[in-house]
Each structure stands twice: as structure tokens, then as C-alpha cells.
C-alpha positions as CSV (number, residue, x, y, z in Angstrom):
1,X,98.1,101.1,112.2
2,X,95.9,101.9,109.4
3,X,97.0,105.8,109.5
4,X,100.7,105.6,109.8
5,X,101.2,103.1,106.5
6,X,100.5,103.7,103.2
7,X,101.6,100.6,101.7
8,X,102.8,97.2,103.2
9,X,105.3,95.6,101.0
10,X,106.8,92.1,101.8
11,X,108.4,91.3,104.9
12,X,108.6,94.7,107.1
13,X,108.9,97.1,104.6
14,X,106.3,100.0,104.9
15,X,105.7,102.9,102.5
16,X,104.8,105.5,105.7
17,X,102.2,108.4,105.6
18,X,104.0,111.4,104.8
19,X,102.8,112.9,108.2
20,X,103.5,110.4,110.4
21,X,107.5,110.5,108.6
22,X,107.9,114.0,110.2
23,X,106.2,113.2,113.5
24,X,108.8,110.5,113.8
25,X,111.3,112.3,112.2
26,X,110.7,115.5,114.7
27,X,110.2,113.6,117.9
28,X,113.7,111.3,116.6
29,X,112.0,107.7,116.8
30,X,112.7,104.7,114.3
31,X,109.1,103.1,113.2
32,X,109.1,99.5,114.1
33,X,105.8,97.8,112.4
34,X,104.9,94.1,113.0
35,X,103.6,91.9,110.7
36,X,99.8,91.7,110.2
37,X,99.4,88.2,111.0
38,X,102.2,87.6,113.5
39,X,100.4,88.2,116.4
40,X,103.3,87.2,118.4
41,X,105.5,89.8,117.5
42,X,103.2,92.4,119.2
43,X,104.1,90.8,122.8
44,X,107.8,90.9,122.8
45,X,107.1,95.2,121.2
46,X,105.4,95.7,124.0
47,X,107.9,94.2,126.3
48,X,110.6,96.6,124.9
49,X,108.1,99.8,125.5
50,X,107.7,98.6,129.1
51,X,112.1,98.3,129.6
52,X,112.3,101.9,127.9
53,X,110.3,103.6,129.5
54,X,111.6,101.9,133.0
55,X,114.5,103.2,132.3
56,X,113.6,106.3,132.0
């Protein structure tokens, strides 16, 4: 996501957008990027939205 990351350094560390910091920061979530050409990672993220908010 092009407006959350400032900077993508190697492996899955992110320099984040100052604003999207306090977003996650206020509503108490851990970012969680995937890699940009890992395209499988992106299924098994989604599969651990779909559990969460189940059990909510």
C-alpha cells in the first residue's frame, strides 16, 4: 500500500508514513506488510482477517 510505506527496506522492514503510525498507533494494531512479489503471502493475510473478525 503505496500510502502507508515510505520506504521498503529488505525483507519486511517498512519505514511507515508518519500518519498512518498514529492511525495504527490510536486504533492499537501492529502493521503486517507482505512482500511485493510474494503473492502468496497475501492469501494466508487474508485468511487471518477472516478468523479475527469471526471471532469477533
Amino acid at each position: 500500500m503505496k500510502t502507508a510505506v515510505d520506504r521498503i527496506g529488505t525483507g519486511k522492514a517498512r519505514q511507515v508514513n508518519a500518519r498512518f503510525a498514529a492511525m495504527a498507533s490510536h486504533y492499537m494494531f501492529e502493521t503486517n506488510f507482505c512482500n511485493p512479489a510474494s503473492g502468496w503471502e497475501k492469501g494466508r493475510v487474508k485468511k487471518n482477517v477472516q478468523d479475527a473478525r469471526r471471532r469477533l
